[in-house]
C-alpha positions in Angstrom: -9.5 10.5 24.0 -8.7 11.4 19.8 -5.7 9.5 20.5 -6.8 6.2 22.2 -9.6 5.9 19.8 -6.4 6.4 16.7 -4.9 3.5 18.3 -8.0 1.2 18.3 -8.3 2.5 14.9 -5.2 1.9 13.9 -4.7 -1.7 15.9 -8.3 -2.5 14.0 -7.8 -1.6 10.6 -3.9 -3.2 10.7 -4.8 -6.4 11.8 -8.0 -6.6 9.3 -5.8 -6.7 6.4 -3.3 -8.8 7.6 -5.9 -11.2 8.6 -7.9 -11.1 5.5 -4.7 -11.5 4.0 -4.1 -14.8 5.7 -7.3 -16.1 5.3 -6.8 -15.6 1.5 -4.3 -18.1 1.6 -6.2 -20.4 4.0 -9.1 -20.5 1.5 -7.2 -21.0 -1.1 -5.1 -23.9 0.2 -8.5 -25.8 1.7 -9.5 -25.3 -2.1 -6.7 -27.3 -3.0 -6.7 -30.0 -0.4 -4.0 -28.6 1.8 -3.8 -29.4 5.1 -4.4 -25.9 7.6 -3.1 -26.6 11.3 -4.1 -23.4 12.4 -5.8 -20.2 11.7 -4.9 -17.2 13.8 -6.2 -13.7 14.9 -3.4 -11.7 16.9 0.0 -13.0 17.6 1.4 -14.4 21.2 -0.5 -16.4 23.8 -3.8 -17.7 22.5 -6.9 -16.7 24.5 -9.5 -18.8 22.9 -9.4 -21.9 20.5 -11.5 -24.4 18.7 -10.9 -27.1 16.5 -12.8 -27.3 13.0 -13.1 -30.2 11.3 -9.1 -30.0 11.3 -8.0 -26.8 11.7 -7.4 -24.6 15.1 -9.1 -21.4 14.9 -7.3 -19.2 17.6 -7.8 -15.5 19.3 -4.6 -14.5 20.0 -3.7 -11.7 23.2 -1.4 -9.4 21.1 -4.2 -8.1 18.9 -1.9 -7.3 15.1 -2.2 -9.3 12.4 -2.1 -12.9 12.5 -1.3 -16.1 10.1 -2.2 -19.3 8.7 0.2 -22.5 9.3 0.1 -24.9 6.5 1.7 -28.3 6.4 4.9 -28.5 4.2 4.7 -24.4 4.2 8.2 -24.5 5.3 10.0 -26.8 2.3 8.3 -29.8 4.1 10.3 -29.7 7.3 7.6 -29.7 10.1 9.3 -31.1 13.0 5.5 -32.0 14.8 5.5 -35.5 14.6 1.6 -35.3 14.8 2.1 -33.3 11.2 3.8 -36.6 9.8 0.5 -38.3 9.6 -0.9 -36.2 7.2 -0.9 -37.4 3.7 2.2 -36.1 1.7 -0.1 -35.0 -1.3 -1.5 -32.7 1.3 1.4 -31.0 2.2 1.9 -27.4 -0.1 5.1 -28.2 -0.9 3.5 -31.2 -2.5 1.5 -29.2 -4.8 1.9 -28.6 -8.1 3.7 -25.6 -9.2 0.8 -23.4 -10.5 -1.5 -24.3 -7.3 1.4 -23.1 -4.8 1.7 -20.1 -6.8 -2.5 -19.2 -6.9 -2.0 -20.0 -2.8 0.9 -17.5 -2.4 -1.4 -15.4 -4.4 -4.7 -15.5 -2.6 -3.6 -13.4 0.2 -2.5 -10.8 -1.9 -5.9 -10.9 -4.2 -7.9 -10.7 -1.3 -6.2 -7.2 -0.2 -7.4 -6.1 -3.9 -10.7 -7.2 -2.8 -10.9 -5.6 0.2 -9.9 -2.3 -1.2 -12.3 -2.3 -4.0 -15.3 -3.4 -1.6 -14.2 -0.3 0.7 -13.7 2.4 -2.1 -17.1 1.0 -4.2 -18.7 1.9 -0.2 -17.5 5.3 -0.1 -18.4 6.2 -3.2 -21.9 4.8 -2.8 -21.9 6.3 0.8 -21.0 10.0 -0.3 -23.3 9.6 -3.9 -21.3 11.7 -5.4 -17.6 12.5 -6.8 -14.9 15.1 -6.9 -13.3 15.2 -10.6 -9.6 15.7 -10.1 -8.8 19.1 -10.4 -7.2 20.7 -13.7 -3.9 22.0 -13.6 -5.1 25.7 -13.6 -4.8 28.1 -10.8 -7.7 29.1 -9.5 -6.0 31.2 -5.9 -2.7 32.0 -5.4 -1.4 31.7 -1.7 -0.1 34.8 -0.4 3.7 35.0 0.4 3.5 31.4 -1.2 6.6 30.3 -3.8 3.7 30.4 -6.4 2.6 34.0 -5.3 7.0 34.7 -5.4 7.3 33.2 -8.4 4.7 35.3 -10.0 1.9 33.0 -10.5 -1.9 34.4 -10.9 -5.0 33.1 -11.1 -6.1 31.5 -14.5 -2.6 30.2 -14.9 -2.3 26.5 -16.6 0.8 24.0 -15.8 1.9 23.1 -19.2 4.6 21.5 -18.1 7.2 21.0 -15.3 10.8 20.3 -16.0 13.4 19.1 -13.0 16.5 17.9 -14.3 16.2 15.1 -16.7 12.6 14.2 -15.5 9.5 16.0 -16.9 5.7 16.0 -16.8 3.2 17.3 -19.1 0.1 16.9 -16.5 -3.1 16.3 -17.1 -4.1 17.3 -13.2 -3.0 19.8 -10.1 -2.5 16.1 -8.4 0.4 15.1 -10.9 2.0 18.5 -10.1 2.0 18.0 -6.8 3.4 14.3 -6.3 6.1 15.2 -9.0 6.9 18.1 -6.8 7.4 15.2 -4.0 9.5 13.5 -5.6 12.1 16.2 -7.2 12.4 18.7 -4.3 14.1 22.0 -5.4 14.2 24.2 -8.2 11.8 23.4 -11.2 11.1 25.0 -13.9 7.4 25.6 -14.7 5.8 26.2 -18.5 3.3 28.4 -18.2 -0.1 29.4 -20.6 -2.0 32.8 -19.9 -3.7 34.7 -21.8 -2.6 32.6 -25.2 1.1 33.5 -24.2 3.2 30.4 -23.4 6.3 31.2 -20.8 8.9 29.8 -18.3 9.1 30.3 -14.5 11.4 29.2 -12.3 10.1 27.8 -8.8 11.3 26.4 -5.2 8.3 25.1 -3.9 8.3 25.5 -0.1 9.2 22.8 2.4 6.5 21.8 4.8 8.9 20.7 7.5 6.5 19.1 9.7 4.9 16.7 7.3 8.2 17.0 4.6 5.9 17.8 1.8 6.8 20.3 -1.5 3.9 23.1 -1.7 3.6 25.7 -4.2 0.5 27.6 -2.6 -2.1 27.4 -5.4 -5.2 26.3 -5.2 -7.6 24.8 -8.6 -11.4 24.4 -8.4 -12.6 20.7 -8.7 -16.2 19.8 -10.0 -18.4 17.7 -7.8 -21.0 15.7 -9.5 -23.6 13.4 -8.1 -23.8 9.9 -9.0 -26.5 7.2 -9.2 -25.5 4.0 -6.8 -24.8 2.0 -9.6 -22.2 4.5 -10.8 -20.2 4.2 -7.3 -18.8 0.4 -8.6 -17.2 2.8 -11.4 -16.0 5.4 -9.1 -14.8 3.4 -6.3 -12.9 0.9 -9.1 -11.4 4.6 -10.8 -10.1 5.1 -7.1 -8.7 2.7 -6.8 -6.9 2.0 -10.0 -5.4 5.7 -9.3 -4.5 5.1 -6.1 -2.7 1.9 -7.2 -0.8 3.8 -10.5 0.3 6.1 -8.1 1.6 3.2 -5.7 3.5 2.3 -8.7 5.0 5.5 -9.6 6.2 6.1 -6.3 8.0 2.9 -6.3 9.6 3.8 -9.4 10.8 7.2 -8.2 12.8 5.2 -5.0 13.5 2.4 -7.8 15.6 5.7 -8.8 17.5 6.5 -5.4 14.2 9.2 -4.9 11.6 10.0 -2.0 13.2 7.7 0.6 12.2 10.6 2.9 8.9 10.0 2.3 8.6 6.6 3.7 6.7 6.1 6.7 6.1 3.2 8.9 3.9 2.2 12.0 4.7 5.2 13.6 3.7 7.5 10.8 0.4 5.5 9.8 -0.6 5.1 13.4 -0.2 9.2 13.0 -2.5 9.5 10.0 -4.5 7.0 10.9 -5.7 9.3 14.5 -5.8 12.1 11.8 -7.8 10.1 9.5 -10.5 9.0 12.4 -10.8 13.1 13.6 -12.3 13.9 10.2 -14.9 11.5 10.0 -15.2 8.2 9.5 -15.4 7.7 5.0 -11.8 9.2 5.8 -10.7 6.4 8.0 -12.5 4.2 5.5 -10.5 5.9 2.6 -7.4 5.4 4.8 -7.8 2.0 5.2 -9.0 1.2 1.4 -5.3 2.7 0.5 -3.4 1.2 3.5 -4.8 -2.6 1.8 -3.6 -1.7 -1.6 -0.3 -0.7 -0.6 0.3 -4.3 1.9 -1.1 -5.7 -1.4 1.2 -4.3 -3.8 4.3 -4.4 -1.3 4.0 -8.2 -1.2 3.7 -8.6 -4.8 7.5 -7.6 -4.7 9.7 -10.1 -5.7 11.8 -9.9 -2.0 11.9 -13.7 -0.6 10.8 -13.0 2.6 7.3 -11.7 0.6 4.8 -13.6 -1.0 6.0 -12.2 -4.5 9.5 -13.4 -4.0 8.3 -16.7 -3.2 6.0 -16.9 -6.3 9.1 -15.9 -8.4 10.9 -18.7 -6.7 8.3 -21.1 -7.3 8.3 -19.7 -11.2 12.0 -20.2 -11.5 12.2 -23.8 -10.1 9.6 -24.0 -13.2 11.4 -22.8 -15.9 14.7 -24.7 -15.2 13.3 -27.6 -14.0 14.7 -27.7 -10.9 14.7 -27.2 -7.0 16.7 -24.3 -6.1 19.1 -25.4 -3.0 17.5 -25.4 0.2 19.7 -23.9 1.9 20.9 -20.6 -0.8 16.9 -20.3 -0.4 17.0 -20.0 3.1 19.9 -17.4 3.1 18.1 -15.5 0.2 15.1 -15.3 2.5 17.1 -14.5 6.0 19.2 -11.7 3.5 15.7 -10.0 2.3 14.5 -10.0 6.5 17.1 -8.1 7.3 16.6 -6.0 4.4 13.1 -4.9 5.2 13.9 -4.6 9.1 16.3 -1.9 7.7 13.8 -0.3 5.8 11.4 -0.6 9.0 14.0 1.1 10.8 14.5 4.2 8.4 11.0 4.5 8.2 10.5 5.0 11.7 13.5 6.9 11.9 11.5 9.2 9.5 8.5 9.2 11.3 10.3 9.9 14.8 12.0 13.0 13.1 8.8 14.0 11.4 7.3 14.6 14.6 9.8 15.8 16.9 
């Protein structure tokens, strides 16, 4: 039963973003007067439709994600001979650089949005939040690398040193997605007592979930909030869920963490986790899940809607339309691309669980 209800779950909260996605750009286009053939929910054979005022809204059978079709969305070469009656000026390539780039946009802003709505509810849901813990050890783990290493209780992370990268963190949470990041031997500063010294550590391998642990634990402070203060700590959320977005990208930006990635197999996996421990964490799960899509297409890869903006701003600056057809490769290049990066990611996931 936990895992049918993690694939509704999953199903749910994937195609919600895409389609909030989507109609971001729909709402965003109408505002500017282009034309929208057909708004979508799900993908393959359509189950139910009805004509707006001039746009299709369809339920679709295959029940992930779904899209918006604008005129002229493809360099202007609709082939529906229907499409050819609609005014030119209304076609998005027709539009004017800056309004084809706040379209491309929109879908992208409105995964912001949702993820800011959804944290600002948890926060105001739980009325209350957890500071982020300091990077002092509060219990050691038994037979843990911390515990090996010689780590004790009232121990504070100074720094940690791997190679040519270091930290100087400010929380346990910086320690531990560094550690992700630069598996191996680090060497840890540590103050007690006054004293300031260096230990070596190899932080244990969770092989199931590929995860560095050290085996300490630090005490965080809960403190209640009024309900106005949950639009603070839901927007804190999210800002540090998006910085560390960021700094993840950056570390496989440096040939680092490609082990990490998941894809649907591995979110479909936390997802039925997510939905066992209640459901603020499936909300928390999906809050994250909308900032990542978001951020992801912000890339500037062609096939995404931050390549295309980048395009767009190119064909600006020079003052000119980039060739058709080296477009069109660019884009078909960058598909195949992210199918391989689909592909590793499952791979991951597979061998994760097996």
């Amino acid at each position: 039963m936990d895992f049918v209800i993690g694939i509704i779950a999953f199903l749910f909260m994937l195609s919600m973003i895409v389609v909030i996605h989507e109609l971001g750009h729909m709402l965003a286009a109408k505002h500017f007067g282009v034309y929208c053939e057909e708004f979508s929910v799900g993908m393959g054979p359509a189950l139910y439709q009805k004509k707006g005022k001039e746009t299709i809204y369809s339920l679709r059978a295959i029940p992930i994600g779904g899209y918006v079709k604008m005129v002229g969305e493809n360099d202007g070469s609709d082939s529906d001979l229907e499409l050819e009656k609609i005014p030119r000026e209304r076609w998005l390539n027709h539009q004017s650089t800056w309004k084809q780039i706040v379209i491309m946009a929109a879908g992208v802003c409105m995964n912001f949005v949702l993820a800011a709505v959804l944290y600002i509810g948890i926060s105001m849901a739980q009325g209350y939040v957890v500071e982020d813990p300091l990077p002092i050890v509060d219990e050691v783990v038994e037979n843990s690398a911390a515990q090996k290493a010689g780590l004790q209780s009232g121990d504070q992370i100074v720094q940690v040193v791997h190679g040519s990268e270091t930290i100087h963190p400010k929380t346990l949470y910086e320690v531990t997605e560094f550690l992700q990041f630069n598996k191996g031997d680090s060497i840890f500063t540590i103050e007690r007592e006054g004293k300031t010294f260096d230990l070596a550590i190899t932080p244990d391998l969770d092989e199931e979930n590929q995860i560095a642990t050290l085996g300490i634990y630090a005490k965080s402070q809960v403190r209640k909030i009024a309900w106005h203060e949950s639009f603070g700590a839901g927007l804190k959320n999210m800002w540090d869920g998006t910085t560390s977005i960021f700094r993840s990208l950056a570390q496989l930006v440096k040939g680092k963490g490609f082990e990490n990635l998941s894809g649907p197999v591995g979110i479909l996996n936390v997802t039925q986790k997510s939905t066992q421990l209640g459901f603020l964490s499936y909300l928390s799960l999906f809050a994250l899940i909308s900032l990542n899509i978001g951020i992801f297409n912000l890339l500037p890869i062609p096939a995404l809607d931050g390549g295309r903006i980048l395009i767009l701003a190119l064909e600006r600056i020079f003052n000119r339309k980039i060739n058709e057809q080296l477009i069109e490769n660019i884009i078909l290049g960058s598909f195949i691309l992210l199918f391989g990066i689909f592909i590793f990611a499952t791979y991951n996931d597979i061998a994760r669980l097996l």
